[in-house]
C-alpha positions, 0 to 999 in steps of 0.5 A: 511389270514384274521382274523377271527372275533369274533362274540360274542365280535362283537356283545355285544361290551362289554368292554373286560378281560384287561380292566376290570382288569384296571377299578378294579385297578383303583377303588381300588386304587383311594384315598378314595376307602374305604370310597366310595361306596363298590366296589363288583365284579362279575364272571359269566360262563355258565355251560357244555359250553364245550358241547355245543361247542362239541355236537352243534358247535361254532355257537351254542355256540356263539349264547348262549353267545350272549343270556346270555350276552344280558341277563347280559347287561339288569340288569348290566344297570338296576343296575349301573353295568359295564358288561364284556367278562372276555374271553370264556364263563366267563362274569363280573360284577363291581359294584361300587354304593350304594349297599351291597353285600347281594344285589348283592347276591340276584340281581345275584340270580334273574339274575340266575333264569330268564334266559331263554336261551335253548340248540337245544334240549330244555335243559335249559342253567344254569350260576353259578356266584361267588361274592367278595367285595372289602376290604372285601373279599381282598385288592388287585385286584389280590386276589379280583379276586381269591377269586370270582373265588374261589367262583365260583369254588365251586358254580362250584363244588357243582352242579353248577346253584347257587350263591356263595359269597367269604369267607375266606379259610382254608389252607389245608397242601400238600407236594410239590416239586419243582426246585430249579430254580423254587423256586428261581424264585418265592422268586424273584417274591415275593419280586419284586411284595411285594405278599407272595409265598404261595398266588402267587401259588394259584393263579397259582394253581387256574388258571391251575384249571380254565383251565381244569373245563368245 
C-alpha cells in the first residue's frame, strides 16, 4: 500500500522537527554564538485543533494548517526568520538577526492579531505563541526548547490567544515514587548527557503534558 502523503508538509515544504532542532544546535553551539546576534526562538500552535479535526474532518484541518502556515511564512521572510512544521499543529520560528526579544514579542503579537483564518462555521482560528531567547532564557537547546514550550503552556493555560515569554520558574516540591530500575536509569542518563535528573524529568513531564493538552 502506498504511503499516504502529507499535504500540509507537501504543500508549505517548510523544513521539518528534526531539523530545526539541528539548525538550533548549530547556532548555539558555533564559536561566538554569544557575542553574535541574539538567537530567540519561537512555538507556535493553533488553539482547539483537536476540534477542528473532530468536529470538521482532517481535510479541514489540513486546510487551516495550510493557511496559518502561509500566514507564518509572510512574516518569518518579511523579518529573517526560519519557519517550521515542529509536527501537528505545532510551527516554529528561529530568529538569528539584529533583533531583541521585546521585538520578537511585539512581532508575534501582530502576527497573532492579523490573522485571518475561519473555522466552516465562521469562528475565528486563534494561535498561542511562547517565546525563549538563547543564553538568556537557557543554554542548552534541549532546555531552550522547554522553556518556550513552557511558555507557551501557560499562554495555553491562561485562556489561550496571547503571546508569552520564557521566565524563570519557581520549583514546586512533590512526592514521587519511582522504580528502582527507573532511578537508575535516570542516574545513567544524567551522568551519560552531563544534565541534572531534576531538569531530565521536566522535560519528561513536559512532554507527556504537551501530549494530552488539545
Amino acid at each position: 500500500m502506498a504511503e499516504k502523503k502529507n499535504v500540509v508538509n507537501e504543500t508549505l515544504n517548510f523544513k521539518l522537527g528534526d531539523q530545526f532542532e539541528a539548525d538550533l544546535t548549530a547556532l548555539m553551539e558555533a564559536e561566538n554564538a554569544e557575542g553574535e546576534d541574539p538567537i530567540i526562538i519561537c512555538l507556535m500552535d493553533t488553539d482547539r485543533f483537536m476540534h477542528i479535526n473532530t468536529d470538521f474532518g482532517h481535510e479541514v484541518g489540513d486546510k487551516v494548517l495550510i493557511d496559518v502556515g502561509m500566514h507564518y511564512k509572510k512574516y518569518a521572510d518579511a523579518n529573517n526568520a526560519e519557519v517550521y512544521r515542529i509536527g501537528g499543529d505545532e510551527f516554529g520560528f528561529i530568529f538569528h538577526t539584529d533583533i531583541t526579544k521585546e521585538e520578537v514579542f511585539l512581532l508575534m503579537n501582530e502576527m497573532k492579531n492579523s490573522l485571518n483564518v475561519c473555522e466552516p462555521d465562521g469562528k475565528k482560528v486563534t494561535i498561542s505563541i511562547g517565546i525563549a531567547e538563547a543564553f538568556e532564557d537557557a543554554t542548552r537547546v534541549q532546555e531552550l526548547v522547554r522553556k518556550a514550550d513552557g511558555a507557551l503552556a501557560r499562554v495555553k493555560c491562561s485562556g489561550r490567544d496571547k503571546v508569552g515569554l520564557a521566565r524563570e520558574e519557581k520549583m514546586v516540591p512533590k512526592t514521587s515514587h519511582y522504580t528502582q530500575a527507573q532511578l537508575q536509569s535516570l542516574t545513567k542518563l544524567s551522568k551519560r548527557e552531563g544534565i541534572g535528573e531534576a531538569i531530565l524529568l521536566r522535560e519528561a513531564l513536559d512532554m507527556l503534558l504537551k501530549k494530552y493538552d488539545n
